[in-house]
C-alpha positions as CSV (number, residue, x, y, z in Angstrom):
1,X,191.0,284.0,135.6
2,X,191.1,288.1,135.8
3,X,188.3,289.8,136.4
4,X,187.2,293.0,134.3
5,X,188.3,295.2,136.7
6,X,191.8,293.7,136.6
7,X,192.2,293.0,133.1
8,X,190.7,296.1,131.1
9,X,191.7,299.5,130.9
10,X,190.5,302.1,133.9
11,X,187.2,303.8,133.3
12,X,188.1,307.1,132.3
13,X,185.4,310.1,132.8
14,X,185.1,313.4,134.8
15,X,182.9,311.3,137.6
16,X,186.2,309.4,138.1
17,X,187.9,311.9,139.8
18,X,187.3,313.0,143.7
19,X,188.5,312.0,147.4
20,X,185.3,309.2,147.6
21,X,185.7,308.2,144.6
22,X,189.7,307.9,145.1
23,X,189.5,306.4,148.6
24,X,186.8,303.8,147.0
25,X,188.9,302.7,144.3
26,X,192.5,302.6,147.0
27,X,190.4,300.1,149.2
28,X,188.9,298.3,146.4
29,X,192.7,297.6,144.6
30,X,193.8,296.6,147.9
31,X,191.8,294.6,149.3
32,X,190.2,292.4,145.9
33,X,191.4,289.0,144.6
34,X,192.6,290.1,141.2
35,X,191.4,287.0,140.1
36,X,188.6,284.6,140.8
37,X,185.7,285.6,139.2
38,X,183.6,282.4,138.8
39,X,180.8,282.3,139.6
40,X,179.6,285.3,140.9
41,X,179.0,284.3,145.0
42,X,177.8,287.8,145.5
43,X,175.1,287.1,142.7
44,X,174.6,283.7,143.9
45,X,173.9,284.6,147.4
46,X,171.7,287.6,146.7
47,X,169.7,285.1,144.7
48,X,169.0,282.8,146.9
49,X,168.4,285.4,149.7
50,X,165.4,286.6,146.9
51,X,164.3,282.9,146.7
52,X,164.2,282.3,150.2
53,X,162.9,285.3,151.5
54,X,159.8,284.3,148.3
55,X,159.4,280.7,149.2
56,X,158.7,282.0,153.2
57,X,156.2,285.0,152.2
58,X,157.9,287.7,153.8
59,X,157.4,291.2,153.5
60,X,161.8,290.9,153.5
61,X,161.2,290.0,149.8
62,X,159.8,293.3,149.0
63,X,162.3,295.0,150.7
64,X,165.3,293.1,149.5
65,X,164.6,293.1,146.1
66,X,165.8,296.3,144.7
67,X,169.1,295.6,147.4
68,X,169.5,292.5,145.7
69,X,168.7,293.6,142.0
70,X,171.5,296.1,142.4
71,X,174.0,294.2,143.7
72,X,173.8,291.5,140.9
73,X,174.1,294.5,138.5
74,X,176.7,295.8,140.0
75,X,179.0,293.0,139.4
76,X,179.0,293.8,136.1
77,X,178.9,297.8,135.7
78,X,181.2,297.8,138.9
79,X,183.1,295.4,136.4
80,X,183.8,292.6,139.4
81,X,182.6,289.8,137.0
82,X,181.2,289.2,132.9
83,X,178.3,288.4,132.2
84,X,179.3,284.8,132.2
85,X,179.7,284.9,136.2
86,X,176.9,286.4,137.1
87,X,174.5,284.0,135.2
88,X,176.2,281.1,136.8
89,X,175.4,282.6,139.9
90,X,171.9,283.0,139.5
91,X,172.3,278.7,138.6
92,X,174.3,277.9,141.4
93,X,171.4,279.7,143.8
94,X,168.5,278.6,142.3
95,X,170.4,275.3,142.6
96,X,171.3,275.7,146.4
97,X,167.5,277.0,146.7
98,X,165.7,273.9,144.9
99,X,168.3,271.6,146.7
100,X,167.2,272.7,150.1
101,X,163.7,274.1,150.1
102,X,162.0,271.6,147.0
């Protein structure tokens, strides 16, 4: 299956132009699988790293957080994954979590 990215039109806007944003976008079409997109791995890991980090009362937790918040969002508004992905993600770690710590 295509991911967003692949499948829809390019965001067009003024903040779409630049040599980061360029270079970014060059690495990023070159180096992704065009396809792939289930479930997200990025949000699955990110979750469990939150649920671990939680279940062994670090101070990590509080620092990884935001990290972790973003990076699941970003699958989406970085259009990597739908909606769909990312919520299977947050399964399959809770799932890897309660598997090996309950």
């Amino acid at each position: 299956m295509l991911s967003p990215r692949t499948l829809f039109d390019k965001i067009k806007s003024p903040m779409c132009d630049g040599k980061i944003y360029r270079m970014t976008h060059l690495i990023v079409e070159n180096g992704s699988a065009h396809g792939t997109a289930f479930p997200s791995t990025h949000t699955a890991v990110a979750t469990l790293i939150l649920l671990v980090s939680w279940h062994v009362h670090t101070l990590f937790f509080y620092f990884i957080t935001p990290v972790a918040l973003g990076l699941i969002i970003s699958t989406i508004f970085g259009r990597f994954h739908y909606c769909v992905d990312m919520i299977a993600g947050i399964f399959y770690g809770i799932s890897v979590f309660i598997v090996v710590y309950l």
